[in-house]
N, C-alpha and C positions, 0 to 999 in steps of 0.2 A: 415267600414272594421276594424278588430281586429289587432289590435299591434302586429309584429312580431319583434322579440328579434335584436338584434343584431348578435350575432353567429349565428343565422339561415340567417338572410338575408345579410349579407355578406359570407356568405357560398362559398370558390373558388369554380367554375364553369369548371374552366378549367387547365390545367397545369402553364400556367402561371400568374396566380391570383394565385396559393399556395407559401404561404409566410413562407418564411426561409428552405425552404426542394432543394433546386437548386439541390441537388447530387442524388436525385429520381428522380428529374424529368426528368434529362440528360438520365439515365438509360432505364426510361420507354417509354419514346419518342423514341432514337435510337431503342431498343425493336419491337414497333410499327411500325416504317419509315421502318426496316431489316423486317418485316413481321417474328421474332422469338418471336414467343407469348407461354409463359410456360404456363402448366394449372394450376398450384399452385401459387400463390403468399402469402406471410406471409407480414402484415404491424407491426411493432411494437414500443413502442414509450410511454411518459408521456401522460395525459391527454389535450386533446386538444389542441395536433400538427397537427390533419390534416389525421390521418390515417385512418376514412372510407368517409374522404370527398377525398383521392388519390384513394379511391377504387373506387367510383362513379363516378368519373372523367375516369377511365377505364374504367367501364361498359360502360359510354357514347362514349369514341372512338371505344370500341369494338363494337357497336351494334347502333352505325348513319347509320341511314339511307342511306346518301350522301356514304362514305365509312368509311373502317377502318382508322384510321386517328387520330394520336395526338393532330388536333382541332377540335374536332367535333364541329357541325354547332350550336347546342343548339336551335334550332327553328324545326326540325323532331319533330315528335311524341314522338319516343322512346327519343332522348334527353329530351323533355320536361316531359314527363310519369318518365322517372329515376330521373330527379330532383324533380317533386312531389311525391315522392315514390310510385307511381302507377304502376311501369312498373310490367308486369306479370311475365315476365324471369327473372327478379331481383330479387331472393329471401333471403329475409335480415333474417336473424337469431340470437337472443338475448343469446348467450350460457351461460351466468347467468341463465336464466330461464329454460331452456329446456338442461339440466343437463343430463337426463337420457339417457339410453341405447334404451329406446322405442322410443323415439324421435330421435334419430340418424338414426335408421331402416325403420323409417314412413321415413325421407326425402330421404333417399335412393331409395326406392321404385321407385321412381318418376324419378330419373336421368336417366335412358334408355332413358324416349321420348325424342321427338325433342323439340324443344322451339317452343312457339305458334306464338309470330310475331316477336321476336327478330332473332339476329346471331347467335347469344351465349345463353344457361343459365346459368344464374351467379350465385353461391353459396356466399353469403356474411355472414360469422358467427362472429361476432362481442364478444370481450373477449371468444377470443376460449378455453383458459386456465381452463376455469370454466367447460368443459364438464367433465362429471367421467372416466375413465379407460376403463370399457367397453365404455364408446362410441366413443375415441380415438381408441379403436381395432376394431370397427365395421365399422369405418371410412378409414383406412388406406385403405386396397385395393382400395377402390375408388377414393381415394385421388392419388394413385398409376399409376391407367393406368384408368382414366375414360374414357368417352365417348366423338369423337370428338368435339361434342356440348358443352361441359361445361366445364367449369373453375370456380376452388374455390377461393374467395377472404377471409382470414383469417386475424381479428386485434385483438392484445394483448396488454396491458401494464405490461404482466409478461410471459415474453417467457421463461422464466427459467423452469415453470411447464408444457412447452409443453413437450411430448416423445420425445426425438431422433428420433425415428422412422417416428416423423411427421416432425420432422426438415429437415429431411435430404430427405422430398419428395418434399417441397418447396421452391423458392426463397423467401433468405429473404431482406427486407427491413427495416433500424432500421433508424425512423424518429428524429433526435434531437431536441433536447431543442434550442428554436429562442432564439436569444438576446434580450436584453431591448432597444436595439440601433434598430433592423429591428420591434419588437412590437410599437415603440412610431413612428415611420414611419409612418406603417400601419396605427394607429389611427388619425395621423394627414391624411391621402388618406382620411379617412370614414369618420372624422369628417368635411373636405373638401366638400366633396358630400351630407354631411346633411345640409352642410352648419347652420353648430355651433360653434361661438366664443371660443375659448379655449385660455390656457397659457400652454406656451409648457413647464413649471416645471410641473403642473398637470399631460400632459400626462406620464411623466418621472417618477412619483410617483405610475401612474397606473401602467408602462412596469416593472416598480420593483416590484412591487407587487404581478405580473403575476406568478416571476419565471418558464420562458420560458412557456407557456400554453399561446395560443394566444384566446383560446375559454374563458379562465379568464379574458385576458386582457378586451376581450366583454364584459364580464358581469358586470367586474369591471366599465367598461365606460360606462354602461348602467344605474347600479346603482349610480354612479355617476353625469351623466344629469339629472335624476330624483328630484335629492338633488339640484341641481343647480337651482337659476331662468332665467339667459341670455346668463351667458355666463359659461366656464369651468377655475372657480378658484382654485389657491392652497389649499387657505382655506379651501373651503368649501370640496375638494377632501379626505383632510386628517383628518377633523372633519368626514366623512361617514367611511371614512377606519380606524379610531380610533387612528390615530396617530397624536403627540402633534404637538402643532403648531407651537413652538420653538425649535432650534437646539437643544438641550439641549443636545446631546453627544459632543459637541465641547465646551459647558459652561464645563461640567463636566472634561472635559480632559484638559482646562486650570486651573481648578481648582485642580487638580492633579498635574499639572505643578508647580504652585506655591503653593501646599503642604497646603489648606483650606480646613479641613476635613466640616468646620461648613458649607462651600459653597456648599459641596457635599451632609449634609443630607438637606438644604436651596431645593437643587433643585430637590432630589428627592423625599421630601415634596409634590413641585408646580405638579410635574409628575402625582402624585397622586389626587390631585386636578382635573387637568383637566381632570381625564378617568382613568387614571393610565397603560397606553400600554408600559409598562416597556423590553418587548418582542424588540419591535421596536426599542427602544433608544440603545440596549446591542447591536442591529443590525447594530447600525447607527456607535457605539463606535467604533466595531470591522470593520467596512467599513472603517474608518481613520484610526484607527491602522494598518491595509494591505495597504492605499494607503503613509502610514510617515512609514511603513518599506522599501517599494520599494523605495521609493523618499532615504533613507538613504542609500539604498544598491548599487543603481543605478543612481544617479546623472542625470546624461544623458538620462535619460526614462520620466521626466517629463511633457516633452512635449505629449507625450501618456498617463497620467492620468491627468482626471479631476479634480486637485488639486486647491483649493484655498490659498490667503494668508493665511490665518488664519492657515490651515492643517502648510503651509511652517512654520509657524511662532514656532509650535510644534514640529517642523522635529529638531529645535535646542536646544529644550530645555528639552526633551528626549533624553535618552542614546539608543540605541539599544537596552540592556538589560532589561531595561525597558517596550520597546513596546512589546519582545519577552511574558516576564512574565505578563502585563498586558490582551496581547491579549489570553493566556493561561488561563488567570486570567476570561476573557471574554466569552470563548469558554466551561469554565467548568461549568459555572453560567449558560447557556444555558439549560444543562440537569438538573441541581439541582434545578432551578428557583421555578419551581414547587412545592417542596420538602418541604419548606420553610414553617414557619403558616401560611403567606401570602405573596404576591407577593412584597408587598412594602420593607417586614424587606430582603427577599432575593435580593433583589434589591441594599438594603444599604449595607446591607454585604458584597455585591460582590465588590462595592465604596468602604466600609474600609478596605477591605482587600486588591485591590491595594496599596492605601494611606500606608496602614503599612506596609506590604511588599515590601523590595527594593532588588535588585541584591547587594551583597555584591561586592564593590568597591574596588580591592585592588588592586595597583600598581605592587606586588610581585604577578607574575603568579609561583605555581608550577610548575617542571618540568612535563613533560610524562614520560610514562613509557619510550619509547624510546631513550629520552632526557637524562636520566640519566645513560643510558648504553653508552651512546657514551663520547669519551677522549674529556676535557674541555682541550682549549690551551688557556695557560697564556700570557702575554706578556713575550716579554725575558728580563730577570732582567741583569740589569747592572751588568759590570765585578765585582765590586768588593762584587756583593751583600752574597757571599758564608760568609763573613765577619761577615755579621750581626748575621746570627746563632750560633755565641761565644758570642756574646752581650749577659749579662745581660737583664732582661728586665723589664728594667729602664721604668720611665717614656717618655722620651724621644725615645728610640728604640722599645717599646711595639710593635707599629703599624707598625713599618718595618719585623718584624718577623712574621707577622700572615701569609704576602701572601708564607713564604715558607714551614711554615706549612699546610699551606691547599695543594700547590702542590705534597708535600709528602705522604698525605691522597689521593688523587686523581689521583695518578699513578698507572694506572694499573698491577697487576700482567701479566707475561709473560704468553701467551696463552699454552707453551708447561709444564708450570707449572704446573695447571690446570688439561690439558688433556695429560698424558703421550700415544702418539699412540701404543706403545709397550706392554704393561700392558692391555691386554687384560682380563686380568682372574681380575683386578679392576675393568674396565672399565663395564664387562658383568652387575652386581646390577642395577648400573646407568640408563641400557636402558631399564627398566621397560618392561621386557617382559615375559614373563611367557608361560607356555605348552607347546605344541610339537615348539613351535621357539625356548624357552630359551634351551631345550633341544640341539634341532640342532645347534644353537651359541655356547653350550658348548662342543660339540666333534670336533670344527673347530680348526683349527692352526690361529694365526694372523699374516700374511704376509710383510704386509704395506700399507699404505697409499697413493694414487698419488692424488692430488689435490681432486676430490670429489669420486673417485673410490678407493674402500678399497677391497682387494686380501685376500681372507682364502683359507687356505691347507684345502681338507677336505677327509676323507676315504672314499673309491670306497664303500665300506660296506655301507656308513652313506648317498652316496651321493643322495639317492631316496627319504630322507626325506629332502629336501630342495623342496619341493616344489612351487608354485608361491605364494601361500597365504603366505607360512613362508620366503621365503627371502622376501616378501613387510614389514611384520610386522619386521624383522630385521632390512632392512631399513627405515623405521620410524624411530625407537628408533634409531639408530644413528646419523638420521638426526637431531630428537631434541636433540640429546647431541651435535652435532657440529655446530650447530644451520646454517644448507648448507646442500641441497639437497646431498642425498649421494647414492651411487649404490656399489652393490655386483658384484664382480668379483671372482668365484669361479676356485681353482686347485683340479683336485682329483687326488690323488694317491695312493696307496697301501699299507703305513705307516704315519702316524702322532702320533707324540710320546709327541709333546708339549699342545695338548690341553688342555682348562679347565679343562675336566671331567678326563683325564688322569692324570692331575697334582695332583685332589684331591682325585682319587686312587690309587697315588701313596704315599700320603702324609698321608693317613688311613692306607697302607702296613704297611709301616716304624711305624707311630703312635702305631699298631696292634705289631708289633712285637716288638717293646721297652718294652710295657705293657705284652708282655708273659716273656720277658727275667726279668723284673723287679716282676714278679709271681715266675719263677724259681728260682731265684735266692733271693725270701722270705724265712726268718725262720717258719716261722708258716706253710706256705704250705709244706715246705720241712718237715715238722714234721708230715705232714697230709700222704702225698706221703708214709713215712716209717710205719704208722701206719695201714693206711687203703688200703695200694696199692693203692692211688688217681691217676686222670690221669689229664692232664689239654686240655679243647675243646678249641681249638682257636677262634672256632666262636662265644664262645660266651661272649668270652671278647668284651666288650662295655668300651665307654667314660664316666667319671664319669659326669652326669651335675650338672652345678653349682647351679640349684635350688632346686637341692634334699637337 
């Protein structure tokens, strides 16, 4: 009899044999048990969670023999036919393969009849993602209101490039990633029932390896036993999966510790020697760096990570700072590894440039910005300290005078120094407004001030251009001038005789009419007047600028 795999023959059977998926299986049970069966289902999920082994597990309750039923009996026909892929109403479909529009049309054809000996025909299209356009649209209606016979089973590991259109005709179910805690379980179940000696670090080395894929973890453990002769060793687990055999991310990070560059190319020398999985060790690096940041951040959480002495013994002789830029240090060498002539000089690189790279240590933290706006309160100086600032400064009083200088630097000016509330027609430049707002700020009166509400007179005439957009934009710029939420509170009345724009046409009048009186009363014009009958236009006297 020919070898069957491990993922195939450990294949769950039934809802509960599926390992790490509990929140589907609640769902589709209840489902079942309430006799509310949708016709669509979407399964989606990384590889090798389990999403057309939950599908087949449905087909089996839906179409036992015995009844509908979340455990089916798995000894019927159709049980037994659906697990060796023989069943006729089970039609499995590869949508990597059968891409086109003509093949979507051909399987259609067929869904009117009834199912030959099953309940149900089951449409099971596996990476549905991969069909083209048209055959997404040639699908939908059917998918929509098929016929009470049939139910589509849909799995994807990229539901991103389904339609909407498909999304929103099906229940979805999104299978996650198992831990390494519920895969090394499992292996230890199957390894149990092979009955094969293991070491339960091996399995621990497969369940990480997996990252969360329990059909990896299979294969992993399959090539694995293979490699083995009696029983399942560390060693020999981690010479097939090509990672060293020595800690060496914990050599390497005491040797950072204690600042031995020559230890660090010393051992990623040996790395190279034996295989050179330089991938795995950055892995291994950056797994202590995450478990000596938490143990620093959180004291009290240790007992929930797998920390050893050796990690503890690192947690004190690292700064914070350290682990923060190491592990950054760690994380960036990840995509550039690559990049490198070879893996080994990108490897060392990424060691000397920990090693040389330190968090600059400096006891004097700069202020913030905030820090430095806010009033420094000194101690209070003794009565007679007003004294000292007649002092010479002597050798002996130097140092008593400096703290009254710095107080006197560091006293802030009065806030109504600053911001006079009355001076309006200063204050308008300031608020950085421009177009139809500065306009309408400029024909307003300024009233006053009450805590965050500021009151402008403004003309019945002007008051339609106050719209919403332009009193928000008014209030901005105020608010960042008073650095406080601020609101408009408008009067209008029938005169305003103090606003900006009145202020500087009335300050142009006067300007305009000094400048005709100071023409009049020129010699040279008065000579022109007598000669040529001149006349003088008012309007077209102008300001002289100063850049001509």
């Amino acid at each position: 009899m020919s070898y069957i795999a491990l993922a195939r023959k450990w294949r769950p059977r039934t809802f509960s044999e599926l390992v790490g998926q509990e929140h589907i299986n609640k769902v589709l049970i209840n489902s079942i048990n309430q006799n509310r069966l949708h016709h669509a289902y979407l399964f989606t999920g990384t590889r090798g969670v389990g999403k057309t082994s939950v599908a087949r597990i449905l087909a089996k309750a839906l179409n036992c023999e015995q009844s509908i039923s979340a455990t089916p009996c798995l000894t019927c026909d159709a049980c037994v036919a659906i697990e060796q892929g023989r069943f006729i109403d089970l039609i499995e479909i590869d949508g990597a393969s059968r891409t086109r529009v003509e093949d979507t049309r051909e399987l259609l054809e067929n869904v009117q009849y009834a199912p030959t000996s099953g309940r149900f025909k089951i449409y099971l299209i596996d990476e549905v993602h991969m069909l083209s356009q048209h055959s997404f649209n040639a699908l939908l209606k059917t998918l929509e209101e098929p016929p009470a016979h049939v139910k589509f089973f849909l799995a994807t590991t990229d539901p991103q490039k389904l339609p909407i259109t498909v999304l929103s005709r099906c229940l979805q179910f999104t299978l996650k990633h198992v831990t390494p805690i519920v895969i090394r379980q499992h292996l230890e179940h199957i390894l149990n029932n092979e009955q094969l000696p293991y070491e339960i670090e091996a399995l621990d080395i497969i369940a990480t390896a997996a990252r969360g894929s329990v059909r990896d973890a299979l294969s992993l453990l399959d090539q694995a036993i293979a490699g083995c002769d009696s029983k399942l060793l560390v060693h020999d687990v981690k010479a097939i999966l090509g990672y060293t055999q020595q800690d060496y991310a914990l050599q390497l990070l005491q040797a950072l510790a204690n600042d031995e560059p020559q230890t660090l190319i010393s051992i990623s020398r040996q790395i190279a020697a034996e295989g050179g999985h330089f991938h795995y060790v950055v892995d291994e690096i950056l797994n202590y760096l995450h478990q000596i940041s938490i143990s620093q951040s959180i004291p009290n959480t240790l007992s929930l990570l797998d920390v050893s002495k050796d990690t503890l013994s690192l947690q004190a002789q690292f700064t914070p700072e350290d682990v923060q830029l190491f592990y950054q240090m760690g994380i960036k060498s990840t995509e550039d590894l690559h990049l490198a002539p070879t893996l080994a000089i990108g490897f060392e690189m990424m060691l000397l440039r920990m090693y040389t790279f330190k968090p600059l240590c400096d006891s004097t933290t700069p202020p913030l910005h905030y820090q430095q706006s806010q009033e420094i309160f000194l101690p209070t100086p003794p009565a007679d300290i007003h004294s000292m600032t007649s002092l010479p400064p002597t050798a002996e009083n130097e140092n008593l005078a400096v703290p009254m200088a710095i107080e006197e630097k560091i006293t802030p000016p009065p806030l109504t120094a600053l911001k006079k509330l009355d001076d309006w027609s200063t204050m308008l430049p300031q608020l950085k407004l421009s177009g139809l707002a500065l306009n309408a700020a400029e024909n307003a009166e300024f009233i006053d001030k009450s805590g965050a509400v500021i009151t402008l007179r403004v003309n019945k005439g002007h008051r339609s251009v106050f719209t919403t957009a332009v009193i928000g934009r008014i209030e901005q710029g105020l608010t960042n001038f008073y650095k406080e939420t601020i609101k408009l509170k408008l009067h209008s009345e029938e005169d305003v005789t103090s606003s900006p724009a009145q202020k500087r046409k009335i300050a142009e009048v006067k300007e305009q009419d000094e400048a005709s009186t100071a023409l009049q009363n020129d010699p040279f014009f008065q000579q022109l007047q007598q000669e040529f009958s001149a006349e003088l236009v008012k309007n077209s006297i102008a300001p002289l600028k100063d850049d001509l």
